[in-house]
N, C-alpha and C positions, 0 to 999 in steps of 0.2 A: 504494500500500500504506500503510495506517496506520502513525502509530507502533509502536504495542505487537506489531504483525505484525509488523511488521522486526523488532523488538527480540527478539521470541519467534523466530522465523524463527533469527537470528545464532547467540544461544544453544541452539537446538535442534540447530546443526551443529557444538555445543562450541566455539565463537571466546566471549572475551570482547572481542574491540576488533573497533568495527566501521571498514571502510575508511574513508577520504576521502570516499568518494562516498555513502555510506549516511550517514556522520554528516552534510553539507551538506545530504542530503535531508530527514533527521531535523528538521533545522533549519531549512531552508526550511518544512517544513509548520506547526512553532512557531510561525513568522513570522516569524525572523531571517534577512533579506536576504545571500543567497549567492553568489560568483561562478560561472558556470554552468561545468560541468568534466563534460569526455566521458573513460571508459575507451579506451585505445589498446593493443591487448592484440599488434601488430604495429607492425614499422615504418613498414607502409606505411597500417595504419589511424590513427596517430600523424599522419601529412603529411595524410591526407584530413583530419581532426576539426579540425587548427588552422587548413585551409582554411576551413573552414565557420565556424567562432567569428570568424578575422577574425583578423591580426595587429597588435600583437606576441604572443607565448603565453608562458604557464610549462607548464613540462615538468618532472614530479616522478616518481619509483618510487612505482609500485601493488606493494604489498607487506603482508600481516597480520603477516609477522615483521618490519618495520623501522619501529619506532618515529620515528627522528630520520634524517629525510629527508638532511636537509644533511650531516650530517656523515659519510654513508656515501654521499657525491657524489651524490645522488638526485634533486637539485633544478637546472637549470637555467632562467634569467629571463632574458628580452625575446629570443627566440628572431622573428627577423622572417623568416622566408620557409622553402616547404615542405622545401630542403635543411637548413637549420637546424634543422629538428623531427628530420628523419631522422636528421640524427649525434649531434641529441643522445638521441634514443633508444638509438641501438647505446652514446654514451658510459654513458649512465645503468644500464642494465640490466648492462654489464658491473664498473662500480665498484661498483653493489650488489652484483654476485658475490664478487667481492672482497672487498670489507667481511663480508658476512656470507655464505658458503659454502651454509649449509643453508638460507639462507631460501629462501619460496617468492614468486617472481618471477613476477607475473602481465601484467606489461607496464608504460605510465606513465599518466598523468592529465595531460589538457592541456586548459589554461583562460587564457580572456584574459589578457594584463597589465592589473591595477585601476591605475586613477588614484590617484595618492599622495595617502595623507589622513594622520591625525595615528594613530598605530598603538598602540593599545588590543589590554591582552589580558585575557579575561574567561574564568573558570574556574571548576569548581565541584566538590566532591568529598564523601565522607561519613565526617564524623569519627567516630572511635568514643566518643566521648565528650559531642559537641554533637549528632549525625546531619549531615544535609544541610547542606551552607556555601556562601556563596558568595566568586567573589572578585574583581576590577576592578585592573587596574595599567593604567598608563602600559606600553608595548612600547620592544624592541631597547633599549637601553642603561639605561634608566631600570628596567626589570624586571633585568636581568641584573648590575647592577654595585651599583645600589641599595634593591634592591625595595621598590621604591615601589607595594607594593599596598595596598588594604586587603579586610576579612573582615567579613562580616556573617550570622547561622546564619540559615536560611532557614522561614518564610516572609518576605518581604520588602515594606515596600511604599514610598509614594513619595517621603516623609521619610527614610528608608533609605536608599534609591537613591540621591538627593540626598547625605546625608552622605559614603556610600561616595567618589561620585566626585569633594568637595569636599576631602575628606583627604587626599585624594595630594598630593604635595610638589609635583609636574608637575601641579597644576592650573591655575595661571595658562597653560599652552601649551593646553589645553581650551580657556581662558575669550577667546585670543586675544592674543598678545602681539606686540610689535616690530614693527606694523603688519598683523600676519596677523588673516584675522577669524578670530572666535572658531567652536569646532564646534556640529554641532549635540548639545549635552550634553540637553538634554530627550531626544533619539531615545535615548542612550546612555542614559540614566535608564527609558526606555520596554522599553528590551532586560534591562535587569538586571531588571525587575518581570518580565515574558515567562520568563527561565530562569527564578527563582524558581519561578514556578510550572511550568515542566517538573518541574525536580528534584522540586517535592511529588507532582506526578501521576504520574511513572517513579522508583519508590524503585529500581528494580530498576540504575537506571545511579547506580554507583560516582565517578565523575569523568570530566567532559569539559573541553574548553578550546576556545576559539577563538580565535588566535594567527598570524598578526594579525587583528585587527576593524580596519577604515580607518573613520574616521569622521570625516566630512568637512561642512563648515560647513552642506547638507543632505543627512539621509540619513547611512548608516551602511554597508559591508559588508565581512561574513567571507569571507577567503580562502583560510583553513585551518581546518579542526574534525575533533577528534578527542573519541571518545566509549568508555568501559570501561565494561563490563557487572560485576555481580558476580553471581559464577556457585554462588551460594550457595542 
């Protein structure tokens, strides 16, 4: 299915947020490289999917109503064998009840564990003032304690890119420090031109994020993406 079909599609059944699995597909067909992730809408369809991907897995809550996976116990990591998926199904689906009561619980998402890279979070949303923006931080503690992002309005090109991701205060950990080599920041420069030009071609999506990007000395991928529609 094309983009603008999903997208028209989501909206025509009144959701502004599409799932997990819509937004990575959204974004695989952009051409931003995605970790492959099956719906498990059982527990025992849960144990067959991480059979097949291969272990270790993540197991997270498929849910339209719950935004922040983690903190309504939604996310489970390095799940290695197919008892492991099954309890953590039964754990997950029950802490999302708990947490949030009226949501609606459609089963989990379960997908490799990625190989650890250097964690990049890349976001874009539509100011009322500038339109389209984009935006590039450093991930986990360097976004959360010091936001080390930065913003650039969009369209964007490769002098842009380049600035964006030379700005951040955590760019020497990119560029390769304390004997780590460096990432590959050209593919990260290659990704932020790519949304770019999503966001100009779909005015219709309000803000996405991909949170974390692993981007790794070659090669880059997202293992989370979420995508809002505005339903205007």
């Amino acid at each position: 299915m094309e983009i603008k079909e999903l997208l028209k599609k989501v909206k025509a059944e009144g959701r502004s947020v599409l799932t997990e699995v819509e937004s990575k597909l959204v974004m695989r067909e952009v051409g931003v490289p995605v970790v492959e992730t099956r719906v498990a809408r059982s527990r025992d369809a849960a144990m067959a999917a991480a059979r097949e991907l291969g272990f270790p897995v993540v197991a997270k809550i498929l849910s339209q109503d719950i935004t922040h996976k983690s903190e309504s116990g939604g996310v489970e990591l390095g799940l290695k064998n197919q008892r492991d998926v099954g309890a953590a199904y039964n754990r997950i689906t029950e802490a999302a009840r708990r947490a949030a009561p009226t949501a609606r619980i459609e089963g989990i998402t379960v997908q490799p564990m990625a190989a650890p890279g250097i964690e990049v979070i890349v976001g874009g949303l539509t100011d009322p003032q500038f339109g389209p923006v984009l935006m590039v931080g450093l991930g986990g503690i360097m976004v959360e304690v010091f936001k080390d992002v930065t913003f650039r309005i969009v369209p964007i090109n490769r002098r842009d890119a380049s600035q964006m991701v030379r700005q951040l205060k955590g760019y020497p950990v990119l560029a390769g420090t304390r004997g780590r080599p460096p990432a590959d920041v050209s593919r990260l420069e290659e990704t932020l031109m790519t949304l770019s030009g999503f966001m100009e071609e779909h005015p219709e999506v309000a803000e996405f994020d991909l949170n974390p990007l692993f981007v790794y000395s070659q090669g880059l991928l997202a293992v989370d993406a979420r995508i809002v529609l505005s339903m205007e």
